[in-house]
C-alpha positions in Angstrom: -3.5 -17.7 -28.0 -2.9 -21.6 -27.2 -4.9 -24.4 -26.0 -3.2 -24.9 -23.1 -4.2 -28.3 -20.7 -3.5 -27.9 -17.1 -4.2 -30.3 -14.7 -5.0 -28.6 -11.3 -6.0 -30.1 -7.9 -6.5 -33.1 -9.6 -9.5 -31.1 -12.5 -8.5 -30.9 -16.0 -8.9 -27.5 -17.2 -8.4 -26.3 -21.2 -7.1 -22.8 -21.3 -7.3 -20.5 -24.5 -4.2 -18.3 -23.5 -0.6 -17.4 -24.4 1.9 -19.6 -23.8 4.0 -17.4 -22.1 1.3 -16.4 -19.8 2.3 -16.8 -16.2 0.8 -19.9 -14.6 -0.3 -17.8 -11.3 -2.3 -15.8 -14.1 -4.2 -18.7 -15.4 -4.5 -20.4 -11.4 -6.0 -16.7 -10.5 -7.8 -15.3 -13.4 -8.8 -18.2 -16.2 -9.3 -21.1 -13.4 -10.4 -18.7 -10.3 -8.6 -20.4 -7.9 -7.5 -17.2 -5.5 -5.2 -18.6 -2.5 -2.1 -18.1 -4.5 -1.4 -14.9 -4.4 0.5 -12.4 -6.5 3.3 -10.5 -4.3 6.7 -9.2 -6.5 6.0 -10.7 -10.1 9.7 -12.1 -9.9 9.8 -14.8 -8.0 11.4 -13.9 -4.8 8.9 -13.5 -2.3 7.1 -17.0 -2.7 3.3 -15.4 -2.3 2.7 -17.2 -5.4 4.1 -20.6 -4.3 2.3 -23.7 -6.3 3.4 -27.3 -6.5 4.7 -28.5 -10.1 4.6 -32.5 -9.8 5.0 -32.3 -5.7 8.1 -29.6 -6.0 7.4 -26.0 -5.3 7.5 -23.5 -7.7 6.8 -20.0 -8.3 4.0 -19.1 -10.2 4.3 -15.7 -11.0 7.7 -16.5 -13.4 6.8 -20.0 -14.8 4.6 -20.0 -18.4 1.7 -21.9 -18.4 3.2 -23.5 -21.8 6.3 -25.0 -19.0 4.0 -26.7 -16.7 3.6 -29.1 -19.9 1.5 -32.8 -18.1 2.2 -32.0 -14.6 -0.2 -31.8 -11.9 -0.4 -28.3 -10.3 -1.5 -28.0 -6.5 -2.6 -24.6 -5.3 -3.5 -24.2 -1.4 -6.9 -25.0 -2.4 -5.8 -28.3 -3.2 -3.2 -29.5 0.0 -7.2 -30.7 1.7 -10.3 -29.9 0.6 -11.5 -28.7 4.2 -7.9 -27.6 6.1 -7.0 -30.7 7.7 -3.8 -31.6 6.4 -1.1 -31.5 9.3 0.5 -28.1 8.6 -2.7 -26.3 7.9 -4.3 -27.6 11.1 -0.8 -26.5 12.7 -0.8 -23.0 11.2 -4.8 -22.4 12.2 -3.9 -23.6 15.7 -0.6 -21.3 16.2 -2.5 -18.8 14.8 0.9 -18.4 12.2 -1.0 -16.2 9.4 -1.7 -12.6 10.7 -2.6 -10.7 7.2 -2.5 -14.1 5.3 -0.8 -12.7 2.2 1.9 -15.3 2.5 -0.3 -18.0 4.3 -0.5 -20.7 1.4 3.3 -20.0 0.3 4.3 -20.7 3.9 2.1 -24.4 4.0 2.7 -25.4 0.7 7.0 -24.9 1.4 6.3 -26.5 5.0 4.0 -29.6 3.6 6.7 -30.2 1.0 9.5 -29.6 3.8 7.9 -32.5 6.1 6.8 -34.6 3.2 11.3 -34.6 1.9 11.9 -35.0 5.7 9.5 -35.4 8.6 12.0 -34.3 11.8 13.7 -31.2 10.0 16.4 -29.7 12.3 15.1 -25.8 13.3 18.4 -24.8 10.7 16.4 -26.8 8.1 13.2 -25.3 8.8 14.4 -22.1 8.5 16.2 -22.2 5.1 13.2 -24.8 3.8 10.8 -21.2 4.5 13.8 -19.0 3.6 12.7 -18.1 0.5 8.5 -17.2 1.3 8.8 -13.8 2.6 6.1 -13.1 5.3 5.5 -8.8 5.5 3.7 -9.3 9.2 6.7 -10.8 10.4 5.4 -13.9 11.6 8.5 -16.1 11.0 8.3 -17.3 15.1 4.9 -18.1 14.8 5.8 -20.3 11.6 8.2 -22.6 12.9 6.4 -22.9 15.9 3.4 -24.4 14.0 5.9 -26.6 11.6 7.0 -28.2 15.2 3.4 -28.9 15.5 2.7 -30.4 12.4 5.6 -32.6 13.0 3.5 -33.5 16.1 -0.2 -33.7 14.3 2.0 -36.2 11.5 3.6 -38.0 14.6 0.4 -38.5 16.2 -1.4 -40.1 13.0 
């Protein structure tokens, strides 16, 4: 066991864990943070999508000892009461349905529209290419990335 420092959602936390623990482990279990979620434990199917310094990563494969001074934001942390633009775009377009995949879809879409604000529909789709939803809700997604390009538009 390490002292591990994580800075998450803007809180300073100091973990007693292994370095090579996975940092969706400490999010979930040492922090008890539970919107990421665990889905394959390989990184492919983006339930466990976090933001490493504003990029995505996947939780569930990068070691809490990797994340080093970099900020971490979790779902939790996009708004602390759902009103950033593509959460306020998913809740209206009703895009979750079992909400497994719910925070890996917003947290690739905020970072998608944050890199570039009038994404083509080909850019949307490989931007969410990689966060698997098992309800099938891929229509439902793009249509509520269109309207957070709105809700951003509007501001």
């Amino acid at each position: 066991m390490e002292s591990i420092e994580l800075k998450v959602n803007g809180e300073s936390h100091s973990l007693q864990v292994a370095p090579d623990m996975p940092l969706l482990w400490a999010i979930r279990d040492f922090i008890g943070l539970k919107g990421t979620k665990y889905g394959c434990g390989i990184g492919q199917c983006g339930s466990c999508m976090v933001l490493l310094a504003g990029k995505p990563v996947r939780a569930c494969t990068m070691p809490v000892s990797a994340v080093n001074d970099r900020e971490v934001v979790t779902i939790e942390g996009l708004s602390s009461d759902n009103d950033h633009p593509v959460q306020r775009a998913f809740i209206e377009a009703q895009a979750p349905q079992c909400g497994y995949c719910y925070s890996g879809q917003v947290l690739a879409a905020a970072v998608l529209l944050k890199d570039n604000p009038r994404p083509t529909d080909r850019e949307i789709e490989k931007a969410m290419d990689g966060v698997i939803c098992r309800c099938g809700t891929y229509p439902r997604v793009k249509t509520a990335i269109r309207r957070a390009i709105e809700i951003i538009n509007q501001s």
